[in-house]
Structure formats: C-alpha cells, structure tokens
C-alpha positions in Angstrom: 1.0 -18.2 -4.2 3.2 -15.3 -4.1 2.0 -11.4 -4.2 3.6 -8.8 -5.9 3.2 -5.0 -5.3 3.3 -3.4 -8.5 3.6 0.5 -8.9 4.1 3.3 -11.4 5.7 6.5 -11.8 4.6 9.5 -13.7 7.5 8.7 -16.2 5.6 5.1 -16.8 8.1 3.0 -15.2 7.4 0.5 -13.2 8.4 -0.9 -9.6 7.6 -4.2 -8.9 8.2 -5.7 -4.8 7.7 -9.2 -3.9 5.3 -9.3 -1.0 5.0 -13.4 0.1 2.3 -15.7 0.2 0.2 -12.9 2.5 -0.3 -9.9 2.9 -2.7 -6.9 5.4 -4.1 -4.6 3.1 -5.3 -0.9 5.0 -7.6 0.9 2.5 -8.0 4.8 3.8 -11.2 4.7 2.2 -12.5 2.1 4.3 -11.4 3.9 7.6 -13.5 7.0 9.4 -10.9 9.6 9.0 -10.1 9.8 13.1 -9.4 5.3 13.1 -7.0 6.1 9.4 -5.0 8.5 11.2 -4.9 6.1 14.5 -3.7 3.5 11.9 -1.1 5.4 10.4 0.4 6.6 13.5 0.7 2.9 14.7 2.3 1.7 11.6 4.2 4.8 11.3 4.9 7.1 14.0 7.1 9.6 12.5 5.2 10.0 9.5 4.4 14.0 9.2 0.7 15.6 8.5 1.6 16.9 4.8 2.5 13.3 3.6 0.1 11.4 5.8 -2.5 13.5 3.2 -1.3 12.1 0.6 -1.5 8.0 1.6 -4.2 6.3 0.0 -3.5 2.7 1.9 -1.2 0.9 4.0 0.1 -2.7 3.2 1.5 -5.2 5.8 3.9 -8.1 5.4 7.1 -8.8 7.3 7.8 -4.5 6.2 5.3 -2.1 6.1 4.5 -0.1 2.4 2.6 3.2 2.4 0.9 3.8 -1.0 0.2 7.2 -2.2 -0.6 6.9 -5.9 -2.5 3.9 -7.6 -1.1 0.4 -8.1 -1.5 -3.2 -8.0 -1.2 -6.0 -6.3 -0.4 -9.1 -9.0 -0.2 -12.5 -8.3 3.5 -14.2 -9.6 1.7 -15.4 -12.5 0.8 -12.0 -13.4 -2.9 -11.6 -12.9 -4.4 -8.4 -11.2 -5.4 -9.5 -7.9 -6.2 -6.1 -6.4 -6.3 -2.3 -7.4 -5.6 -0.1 -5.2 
C-alpha cells in the first residue's frame, strides 16, 4: 500500500506527494518542546527559529517533509489514513 501526503492551501487547492509503502511520522505535539527542537535540528539544520515556530510535524521517507498547516496522509485508494 502506498501513502500519499495530501495538503491545502488557503486558496483551497490541493498538493498531493506520493510518500511509498512507509513512512516516519514526528508529531510536535507528541515531543517536550526541548526533544522537538533536537528533532528538527537533526532533520533540518539550517532551518531558522521564526519558521521552526511554525512546524507542526515532521515526516520521513527517502526525503524529509516539514508540515506547518493541516493535512492528510491518504492511502492510494483514497481513504484518510492520518490527520495531521
């Protein structure tokens, strides 16, 4: 089964990237704020302190996505598998 990333804009189009048969999901929420950071610096160390605010989780495949507004991860046969 593949996974598919699935995201909106504020103009209600919508963006959806083929992530494979796995993926790592990183939910901020689920992090103590000191180990999020940590995480975020490992995944992406150039990432400045304004957007780094702003991310709400980090997803891991063979590429690593940051997410900063709500979306979905879908399976290929379009069911919600997550929310984010």
């Amino acid at each position: 089964m593949n996974f598919i990333l699935r995201r909106f804009t504020t103009d209600s189009n919508s963006f959806n990237t083929m992530l494979g048969n796995s993926y790592t999901l990183i939910k901020k929420i689920d992090n103590k704020p000191d180990e999020w950071k940590r995480k975020l610096k490992l995944y992406w160390p150039d990432i400045k302190d304004e957007r780094a605010d702003r991310i709400i989780a980090i997803i891991l495949t063979d590429k690593s996505f940051l997410i900063d507004a709500p979306c979905y991860i879908m399976t290929e046969n379009g069911a919600t598998f997550e929310k984010i």
